[in-house]
N, C-alpha and C positions, 0 to 999 in steps of 0.2 A: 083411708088413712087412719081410721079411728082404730084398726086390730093391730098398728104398728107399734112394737116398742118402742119405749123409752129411748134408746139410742138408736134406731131407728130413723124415729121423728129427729134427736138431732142430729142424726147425718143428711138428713134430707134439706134442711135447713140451711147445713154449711153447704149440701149444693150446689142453694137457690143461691144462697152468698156468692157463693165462687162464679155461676149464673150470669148474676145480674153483673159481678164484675166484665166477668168478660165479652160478653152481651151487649149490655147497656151504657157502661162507664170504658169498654174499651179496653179493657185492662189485657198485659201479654200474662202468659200464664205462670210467669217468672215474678209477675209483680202480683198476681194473686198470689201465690207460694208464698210472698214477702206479708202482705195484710193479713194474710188469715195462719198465719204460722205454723204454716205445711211444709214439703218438699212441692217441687215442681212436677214428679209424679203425681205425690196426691191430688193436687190442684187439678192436674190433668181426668183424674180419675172422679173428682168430684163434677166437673162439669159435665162430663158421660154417663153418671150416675145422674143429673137433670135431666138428660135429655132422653136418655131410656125409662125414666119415672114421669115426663110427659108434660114436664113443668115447663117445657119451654114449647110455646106455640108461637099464637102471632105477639103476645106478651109472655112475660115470665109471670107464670099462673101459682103464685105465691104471697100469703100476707105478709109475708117478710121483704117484699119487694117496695112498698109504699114507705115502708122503717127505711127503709134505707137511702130510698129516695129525698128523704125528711131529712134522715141523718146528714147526707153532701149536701144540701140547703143550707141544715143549721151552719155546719163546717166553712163554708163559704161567705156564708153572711159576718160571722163573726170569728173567723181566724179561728177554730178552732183545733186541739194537737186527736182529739177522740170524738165520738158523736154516734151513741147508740140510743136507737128508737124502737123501744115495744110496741107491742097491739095494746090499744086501750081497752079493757072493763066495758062495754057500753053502758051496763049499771052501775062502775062506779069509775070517774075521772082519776079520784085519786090513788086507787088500789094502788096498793105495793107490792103485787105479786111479782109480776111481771119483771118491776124494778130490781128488785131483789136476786130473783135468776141471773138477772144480766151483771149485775153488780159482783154476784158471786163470781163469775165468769172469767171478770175482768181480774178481779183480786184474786181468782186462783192461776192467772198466768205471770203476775209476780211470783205469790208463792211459790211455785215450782219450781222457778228462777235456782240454778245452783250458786251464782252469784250470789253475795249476801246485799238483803235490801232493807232500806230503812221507810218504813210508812209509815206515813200520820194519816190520825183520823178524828174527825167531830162526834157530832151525836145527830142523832134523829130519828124518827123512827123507820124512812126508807133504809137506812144506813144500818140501822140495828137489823131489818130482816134481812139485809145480804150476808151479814155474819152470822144469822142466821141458817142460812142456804149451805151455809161451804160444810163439802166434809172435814171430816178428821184428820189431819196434817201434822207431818213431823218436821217442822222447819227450824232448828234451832240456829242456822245461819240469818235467819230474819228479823230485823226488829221493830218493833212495833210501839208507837209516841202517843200520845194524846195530845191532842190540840189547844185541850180546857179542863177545869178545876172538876176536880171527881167529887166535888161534895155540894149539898143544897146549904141555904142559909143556915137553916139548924145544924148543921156540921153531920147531917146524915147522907150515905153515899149517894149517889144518884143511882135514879130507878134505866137511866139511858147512857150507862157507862159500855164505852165500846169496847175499848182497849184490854181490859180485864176478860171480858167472855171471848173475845176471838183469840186471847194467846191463851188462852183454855182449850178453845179446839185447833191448835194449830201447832201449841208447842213451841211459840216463837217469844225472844225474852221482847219484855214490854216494859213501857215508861210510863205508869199512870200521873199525871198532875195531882200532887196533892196540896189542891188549892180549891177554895171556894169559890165558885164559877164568876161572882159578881163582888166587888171588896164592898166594903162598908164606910170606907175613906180612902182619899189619893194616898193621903198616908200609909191607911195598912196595905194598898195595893202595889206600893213605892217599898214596903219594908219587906213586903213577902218575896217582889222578884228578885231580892240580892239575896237569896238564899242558895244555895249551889246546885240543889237538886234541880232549883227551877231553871237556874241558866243554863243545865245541864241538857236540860229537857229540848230547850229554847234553841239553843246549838243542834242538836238532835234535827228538831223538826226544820231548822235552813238546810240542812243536808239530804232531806227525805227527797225521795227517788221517785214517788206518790203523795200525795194528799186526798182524803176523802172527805165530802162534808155532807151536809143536808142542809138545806135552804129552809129559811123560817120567812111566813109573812107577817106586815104587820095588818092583823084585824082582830075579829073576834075571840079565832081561836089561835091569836100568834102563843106560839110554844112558851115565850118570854112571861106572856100574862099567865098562861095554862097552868107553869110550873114556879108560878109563884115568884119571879124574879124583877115587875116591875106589876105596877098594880093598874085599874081600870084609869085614873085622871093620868100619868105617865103616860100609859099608851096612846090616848089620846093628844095627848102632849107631843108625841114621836111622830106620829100620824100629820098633828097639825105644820107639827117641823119637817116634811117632805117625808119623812118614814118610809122605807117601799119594805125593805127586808135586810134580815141579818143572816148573818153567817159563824158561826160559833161567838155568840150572845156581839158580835160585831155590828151594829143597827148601820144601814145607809142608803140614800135616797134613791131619785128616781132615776139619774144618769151613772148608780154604781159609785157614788163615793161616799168614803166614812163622814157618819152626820159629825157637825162640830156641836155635841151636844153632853150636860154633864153626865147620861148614861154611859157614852162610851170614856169617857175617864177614868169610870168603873171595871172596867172589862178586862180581868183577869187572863183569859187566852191571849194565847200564842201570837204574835201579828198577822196581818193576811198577806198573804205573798201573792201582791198581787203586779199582773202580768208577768208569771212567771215562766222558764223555759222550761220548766217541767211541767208534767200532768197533775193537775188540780181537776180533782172529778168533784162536778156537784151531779147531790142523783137525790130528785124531788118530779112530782107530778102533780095536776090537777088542778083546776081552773082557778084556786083561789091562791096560788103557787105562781101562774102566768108573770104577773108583775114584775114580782123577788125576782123569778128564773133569769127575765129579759135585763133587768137593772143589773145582775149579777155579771148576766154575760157583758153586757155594754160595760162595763167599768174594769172590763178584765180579772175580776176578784174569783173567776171560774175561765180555764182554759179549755174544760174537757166539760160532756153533759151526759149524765143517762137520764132520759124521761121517756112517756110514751108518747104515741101519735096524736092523741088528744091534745095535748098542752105543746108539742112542738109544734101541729099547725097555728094554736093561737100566737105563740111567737113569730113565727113569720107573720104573720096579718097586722102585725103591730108594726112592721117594716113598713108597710105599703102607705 
């Protein structure tokens, strides 16, 4: 498989997908048409394309068969509306290759959408290499929110601005927050949302049709200490107050709910829409990630997941 191109590999892939649906999960080939957003031709075509490429024997002889396996797991266990599983790094749990592909994937089947769509998005750095992934797109029916404040304490932009570089490569109008990620008082935090831009924003993102985040943990290198937004005795502070992880600078514990703590008083973003009817993607990986992922899904403040197989099986094991 190694002389095969590029798309190639992923036709083979959507296959193994179409495969294991119909295979394994049962699926009529009207209802793989429906998941993998083909025709009932294609679907039919792609399962015959398995099976003359050899993938299907006494198993479906594919790494894309244990993702997905992972994937109806996660989906089961925890209500979920999405649930896509990469191959892990074996040298690195965290990598964000992988992440990133699939991320791209998902958000290029909005974009495409003739429909006009409204997405919001966080920060992180799995979330920044999906937007990095995507081509070049002409979507000016789309529009695209930020979740939280584009600027660090010093009032200089942020180095992890999402919304700015992907309607760069995508040509879609955008809503950056022009707000400091963390206020400095209830006050100026109280005085900045009655500004119109911001409620404008605020209305924007209850409308959005998508939500993307990146999940932060609290430890060592939680992104909050990293980037300078709370310092070494705080975190330890969040920590000792049940801390598990935040979600656009949103800190909250071990069962998924917002801490009652004076950090989040502070916290300029968007509110979290959570247990919502729409797709809330969280797309983070990697063993020191595990915690945040599993709190996030249990509190519903994430309906949808991209991680890889590494860190979806430590979430089920945490089940048992």
């Amino acid at each position: 498989m190694d002389s095969k191109s590029n798309s190639e590999l992923a036709r083979l892939e959507q296959a193994a997908r179409a495969a294991w649906l119909y295979y394994v999960a049962k699926n009529t080939q009207d209802e793989i048409a429906q998941k993998l957003e083909v025709s009932r031709q294609s679907a039919q075509r792609l399962v015959a394309l398995a099976v003359s490429e050899g993938l299907i024997k006494v198993r479906l002889d594919h790494p894309i068969v244990k993702c997905m396996e992972l994937g109806q797991q996660l989906t089961q266990a925890f209500n979920l509306l999405e649930c896509e599983i990469v191959p892990s790094d074996p040298a690195d749990d965290s990598s964000v290759h992988g992440l990133a592909q699939c991320g791209a994937g998902v958000l290029e089947r909005y974009l495409k959408s003739e429909q006009p769509k409204t997405l919001a998005f966080g920060t992180g750095r799995a979330l920044k290499a999906c937007i990095d992934e995507l081509p070049s797109m002409q979507c000016p029916q789309h529009k695209i929110v930020s979740l939280l404040g584009n600027m660090m304490l010093d009032g200089s932009a942020s180095a992890f601005d999402i919304v700015v570089s992907m309607a760069n490569r995508v040509q879609a109008k955008h809503y950056p927050m022009p707000l400091p990620v963390i206020a400095t008082s209830v006050a100026e935090k109280q005085l900045l949302h009655t500004l119109a831009s911001v409620k404008s924003i605020f209305e924007l993102v209850k409308q959005a049709d998508a939500t993307f985040v990146g999940i932060g943990h609290m430890g060592a290198e939680s992104p909050l200490l990293l980037d300078g937004f709370i310092n070494q005795s705080q975190l330890t502070e969040l920590i000792n107050d049940n801390a598990t992880g935040e979600i656009i600078s949103w800190v909250y514990n071990q069962q998924g709910q917002l801490l009652e703590h004076s950090m989040n008083q502070l916290v300029m973003s968007s509110p979290l829409r959570i247990d919502s009817n729409k797709p809330v993607y969280g797309i983070a990986a990697g063993q020191h990630k595990v915690d945040a992922i599993f709190s996030a899904l249990q509190g519903r403040l994430i309906n949808s997941l991209i991680t890889n197989e590494y860190t979806a099986e430590r979430i089920l094991a945490k089940l048992k």
